[in-house]
C-alpha positions, -999 to +999 in steps of 0.1 A: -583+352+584-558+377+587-553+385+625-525+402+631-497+392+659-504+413+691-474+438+695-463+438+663-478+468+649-499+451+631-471+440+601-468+403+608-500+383+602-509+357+628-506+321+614-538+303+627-535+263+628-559+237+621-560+200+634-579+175+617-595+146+633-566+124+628-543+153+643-558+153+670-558+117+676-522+123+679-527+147+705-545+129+724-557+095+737-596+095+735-614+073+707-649+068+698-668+066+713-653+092+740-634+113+714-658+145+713-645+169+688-643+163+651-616+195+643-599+225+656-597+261+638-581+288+645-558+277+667-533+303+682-507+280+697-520+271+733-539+305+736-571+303+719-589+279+693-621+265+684-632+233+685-656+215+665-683+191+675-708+178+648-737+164+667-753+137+652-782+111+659-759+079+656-736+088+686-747+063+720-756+091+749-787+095+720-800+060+731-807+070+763-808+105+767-835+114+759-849+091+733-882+111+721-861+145+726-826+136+721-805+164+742-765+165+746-758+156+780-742+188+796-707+167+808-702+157+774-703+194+764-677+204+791-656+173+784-654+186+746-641+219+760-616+199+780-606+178+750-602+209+731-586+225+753-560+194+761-554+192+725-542+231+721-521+222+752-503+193+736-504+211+701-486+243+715-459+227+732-444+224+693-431+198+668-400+187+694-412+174+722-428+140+727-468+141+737-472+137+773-481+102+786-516+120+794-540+150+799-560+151+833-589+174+831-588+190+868-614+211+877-645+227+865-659+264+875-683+288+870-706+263+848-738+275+833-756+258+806-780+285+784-797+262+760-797+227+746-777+212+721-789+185+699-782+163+671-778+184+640-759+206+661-725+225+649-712+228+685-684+256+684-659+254+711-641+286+719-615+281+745-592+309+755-562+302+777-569+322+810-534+314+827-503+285+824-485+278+856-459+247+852-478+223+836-513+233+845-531+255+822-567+271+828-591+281+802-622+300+799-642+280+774-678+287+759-700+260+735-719+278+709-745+269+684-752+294+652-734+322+674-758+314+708-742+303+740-754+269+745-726+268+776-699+286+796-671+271+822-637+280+833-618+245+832-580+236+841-557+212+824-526+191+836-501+173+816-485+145+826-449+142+810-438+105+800-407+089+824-375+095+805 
């Protein structure tokens, strides 16, 4: 992808980032069977990336929800936008500085859920940073599936800095 840097005129190309599943294990502390993202592309420092979910059969929410018509539960969605988003927090902050002891998700707005998403899924994440203040960040983040909104939400982040 050659996107360009904005302001630049258009000479320097952008250099987009990718976190693998063990990157962004570093990044942050979920595990299976609560870590919900496989990957991130096309990350932009903390300002946009896209997470990506690959929904199978075997995960547990499938046992129970539903069993004859298996359906992602709609938290789980908006908590892989949050972990997304957490991980482009932590990611952006650069090589130097040590993680932060945790990422709180904080609130959730403007929600709406458009269709289902279900196992066989590719679940794109799109998560654009809307605003930073200190360390809160608020994103505007939006689940697709083959290019249809599954989901929309404007979510906020907060790191929590380790005691020195």
């Amino acid at each position: 992808m050659n996107d360009q840097t904005p302001g630049t005129g258009g000479t320097t190309p952008e250099v987009l980032a990718t976190a693998s599943i063990l990157k962004i294990m570093e990044l942050l502390p979920h595990r299976y069977p609560f870590l919900l993202i496989d990957k991130i592309v096309d990350m932009r420092g903390d300002s946009y990336g896209v997470g990506i979910k690959n929904v199978t059969m075997n995960e547990p929410q499938f046992q129970g929800h539903f069993p004859a018509q298996p359906v992602m539960p709609g938290v789980m969605i908006i908590e892989a936008m949050a972990q997304t988003a957490g991980a482009m927090c932590v990611h952006g902050r650069g090589a130097g500085k040590p993680p932060p002891k945790l990422v709180y998700f904080m609130t959730i707005d403007e929600c709406k859920f458009r269709r289902p998403v279900v196992p066989g899924d590719v679940m794109k994440l799109h998560m654009t940073k809307l605003r930073q203040r200190r360390n809160m960040w608020w994103f505007k983040g939006e689940a697709k599936v083959d290019d249809e909104l599954a989901a929309e939400a404007v979510i906020s982040a907060m790191l929590v800095e380790n005691d020195a």
